[in-house]
N, C-alpha and C positions, 0 to 999 in steps of 0.2 A: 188979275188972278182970281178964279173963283174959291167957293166958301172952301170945296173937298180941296185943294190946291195948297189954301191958306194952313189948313191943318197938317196937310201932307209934312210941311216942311215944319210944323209944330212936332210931328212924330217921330222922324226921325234926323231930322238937323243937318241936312247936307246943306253946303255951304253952294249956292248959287254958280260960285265962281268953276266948278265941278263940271259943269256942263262946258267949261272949255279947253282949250288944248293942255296939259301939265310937263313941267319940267322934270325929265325922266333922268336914273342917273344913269350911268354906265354899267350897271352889274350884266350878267351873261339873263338872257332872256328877257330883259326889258322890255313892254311894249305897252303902246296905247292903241285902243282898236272901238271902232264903232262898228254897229250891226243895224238895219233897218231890214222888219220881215213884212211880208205882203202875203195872204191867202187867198185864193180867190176859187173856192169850191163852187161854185155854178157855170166856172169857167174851166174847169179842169186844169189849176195851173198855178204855179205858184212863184215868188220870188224874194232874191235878198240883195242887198250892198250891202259889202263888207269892207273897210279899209282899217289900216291900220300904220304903227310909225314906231320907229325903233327907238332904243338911246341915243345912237348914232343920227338920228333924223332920218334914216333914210323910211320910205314909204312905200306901201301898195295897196290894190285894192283887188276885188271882184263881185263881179256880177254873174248872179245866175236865175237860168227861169226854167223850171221842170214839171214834170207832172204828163198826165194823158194829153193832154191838148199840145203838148211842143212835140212828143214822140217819145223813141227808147233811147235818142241820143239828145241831154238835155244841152242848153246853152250855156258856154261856162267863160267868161272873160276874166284871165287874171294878168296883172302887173306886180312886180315887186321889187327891192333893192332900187327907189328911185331918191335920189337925194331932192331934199326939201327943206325950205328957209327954216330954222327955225323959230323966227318968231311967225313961220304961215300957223294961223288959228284955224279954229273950226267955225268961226264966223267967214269965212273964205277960202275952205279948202278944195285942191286940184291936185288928184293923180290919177293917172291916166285918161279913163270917161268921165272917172266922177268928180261931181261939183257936190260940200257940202252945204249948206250954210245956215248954222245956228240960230235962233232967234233970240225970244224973250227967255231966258235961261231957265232950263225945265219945265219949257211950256211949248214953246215950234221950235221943229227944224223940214229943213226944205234940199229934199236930195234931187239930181239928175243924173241919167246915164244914158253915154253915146257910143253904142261901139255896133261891131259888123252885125251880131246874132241879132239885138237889138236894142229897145232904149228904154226910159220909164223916168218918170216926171213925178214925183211923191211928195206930195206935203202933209207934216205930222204937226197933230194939235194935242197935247196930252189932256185925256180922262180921268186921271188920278195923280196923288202927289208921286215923286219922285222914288222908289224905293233903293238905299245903300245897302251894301252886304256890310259895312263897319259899321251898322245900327243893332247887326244882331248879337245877342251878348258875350257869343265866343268870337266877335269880329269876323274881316273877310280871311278866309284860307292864305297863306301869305305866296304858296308856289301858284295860287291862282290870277292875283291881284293884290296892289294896295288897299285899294277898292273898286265897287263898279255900280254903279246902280240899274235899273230893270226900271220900266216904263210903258204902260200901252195908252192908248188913244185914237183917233180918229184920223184916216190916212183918205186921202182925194188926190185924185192923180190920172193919170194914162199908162198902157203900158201896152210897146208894142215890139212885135217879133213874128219872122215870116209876113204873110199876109193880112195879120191879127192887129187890129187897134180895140183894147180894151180899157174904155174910162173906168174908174172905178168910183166910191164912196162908200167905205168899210172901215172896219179895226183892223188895229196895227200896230205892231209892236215896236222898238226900241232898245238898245244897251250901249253903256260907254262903258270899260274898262279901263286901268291906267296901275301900272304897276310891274310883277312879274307874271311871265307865264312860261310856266312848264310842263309842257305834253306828255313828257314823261310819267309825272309823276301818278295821275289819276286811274283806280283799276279802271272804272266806270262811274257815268253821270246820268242823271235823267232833267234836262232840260226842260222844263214846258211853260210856256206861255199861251193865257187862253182869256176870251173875250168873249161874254154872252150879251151883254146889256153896256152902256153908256159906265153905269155904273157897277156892274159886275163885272170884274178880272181877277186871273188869281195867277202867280207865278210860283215855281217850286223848282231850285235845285236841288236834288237829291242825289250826296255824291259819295263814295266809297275812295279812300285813298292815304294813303301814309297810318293802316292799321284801322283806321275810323270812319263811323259814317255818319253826315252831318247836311243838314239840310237847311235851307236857305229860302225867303220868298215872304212874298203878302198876299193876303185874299184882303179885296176892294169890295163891298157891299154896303148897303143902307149908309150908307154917306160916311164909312169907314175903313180905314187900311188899316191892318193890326199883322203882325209878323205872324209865317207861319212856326209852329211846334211841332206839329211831327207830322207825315204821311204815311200810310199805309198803299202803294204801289202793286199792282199788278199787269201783265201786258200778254199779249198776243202776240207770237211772230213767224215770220215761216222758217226754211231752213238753212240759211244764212245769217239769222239772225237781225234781220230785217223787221222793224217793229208795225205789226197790222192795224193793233186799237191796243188802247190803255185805259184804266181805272185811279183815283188818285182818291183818296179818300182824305182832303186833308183838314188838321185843326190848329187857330189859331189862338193869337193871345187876348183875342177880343172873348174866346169861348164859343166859337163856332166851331159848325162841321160843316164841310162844303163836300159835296162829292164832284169831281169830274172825269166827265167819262168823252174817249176821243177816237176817231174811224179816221186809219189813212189814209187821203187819196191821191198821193204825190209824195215822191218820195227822192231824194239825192244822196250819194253816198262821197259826201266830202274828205278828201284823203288831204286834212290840213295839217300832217305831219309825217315823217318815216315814223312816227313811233304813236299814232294816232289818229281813227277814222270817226269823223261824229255822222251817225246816218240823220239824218235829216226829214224828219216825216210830218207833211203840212198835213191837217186834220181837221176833218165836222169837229163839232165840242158840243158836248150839254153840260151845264153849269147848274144843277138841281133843277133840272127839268127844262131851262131855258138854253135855247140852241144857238150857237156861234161859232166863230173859228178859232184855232191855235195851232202850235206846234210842239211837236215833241223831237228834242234833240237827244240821242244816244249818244256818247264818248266811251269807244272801244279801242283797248290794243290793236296796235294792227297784227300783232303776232297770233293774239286769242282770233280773231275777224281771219284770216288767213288757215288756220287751222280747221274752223269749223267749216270752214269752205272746201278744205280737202277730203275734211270726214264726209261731209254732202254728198261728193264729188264719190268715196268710192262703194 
């Protein structure tokens, strides 16, 4: 484990054992879910694995890869409601394409996916320590999670679809959730994960919901992670509410100000709930002047995202 790594887990005390599979109970929306995101702005194209596992054990997953370079119909492979061992880990996990498999505990993991659209071969080495959302001192949200932690680092891999073999060797991000989750409940979120340097990244949820708005994340700098404190947000979007670039101005508890600023060039409109669409926008990044990739996730009603689409429309 290196020095930033050693601290990491000085900072905010997640317990190692986190990074593997948890014993969920039976309440209504139970769920553990992992995410592994891919950017690849020179290639016009972007991707994710997503799985996840109920109280019940049962499991799914999906695979998607979008952007200019696949066309206006992205590639989208989902499975779901598949029963699964419980004691299968995430040192060995299978459902449907995907294979995960965990390493040194919040430090690798090593995804694959096989299916018709195509496949992708990732392996992730983390940049920075681990960040929890029960480190920050109003805790995690409880309808969003027990907890979850946020992670980027360096991803090497293949990734192919159509005619297309793309090796890669970039940043890349990471999350495991465990706990509840309720689609319901949130008006709106602002997702972003972003990567300029080895040692600069900065994550920010910025979420509105149950009357409140509460914001979550760390900026990684000078060989430090410090929780963020507040951001100051603004964005671009067309008329659907489709997000084009974003500004983040944000400050943390080390006493910084980071600004990041982000252009989308690939975009998915993931409908992961009747009652919730998160649009999905892979994105250039500058990081105070230094350039990289990230993403920025929207979480919209589907009612509000349905309306303004009609207003559009007349």
């Amino acid at each position: 484990m290196n020095t930033t790594l050693k601290q990491a887990t000085k900072a905010f005390m997640l317990d190692p054992v986190n990074d593997r599979r948890h014993s969920l109970s039976d309440r209504p929306h139970a769920r553990e879910s992992l995410v592994f995101m891919l950017q690849l702005p020179e290639h016009d194209v972007a991707a994710f694995v997503y799985t996840w596992v109920s109280g019940e054990s049962k499991a799914g997953a999906a695979f998607c890869i979008y952007g200019p370079a696949v066309g206006p119909a992205p590639v989208f492979e989902v499975v779901d409601g598949i029963p699964v061992p419980r004691d299968q880990g995430f040192d060995d996990w299978r459902v449907g394409g995907v294979h995960v498999r965990h390493g040194a505990p919040l430090q690798v993991a090593d995804v694959s996916y096989a299916g018709a659209g195509g496949s992708l071969e990732y392996h992730f080495e983390a940049t920075h320590p681990a960040y929890n959302y029960g480190s920050h001192p109003d805790g995690c949200p409880n309808w969003f999670a027990d907890d979850r932690f946020e992670q980027s680092g360096r991803v090497r891999g293949v990734l192919r679809f159509g005619d297309r073999e793309i090796p890669f060797d970039t940043f890349g991000h990471r999350d495991h959730s465990w706990g509840t989750r309720d689609w319901g409940v949130a008006q709106h979120w602002k997702w972003l994960e972003a990567q300029a340097a080895p040692d600069i990244a900065v994550h920010v949820l910025e979420c509105s919901a149950l009357g409140k708005n509460t914001v979550h994340g760390y900026v990684q700098r000078d060989g430090k992670i410090a929780e963020v404190t507040s951001v100051a947000s603004s964005f671009e979007h067309d008329e659907r509410l489709l997000h084009t670039s974003i500004q983040m101005v944000v400050q943390d508890s080390a006493g910084r100000t980071t600004t990041v600023r982000g252009k989308t060039y690939a975009m998915y409109e993931f409908k992961v709930s009747p009652l919730a669409t998160l649009n999905e926008g892979s994105m250039t990044i500058d990081i105070d002047g230094v350039e990289g990739i990230g993403h920025v996730e929207m979480d919209w009603p589907k009612s509000y995202l349905d309306y303004i689409a009609e207003k559009a429309g007349r």
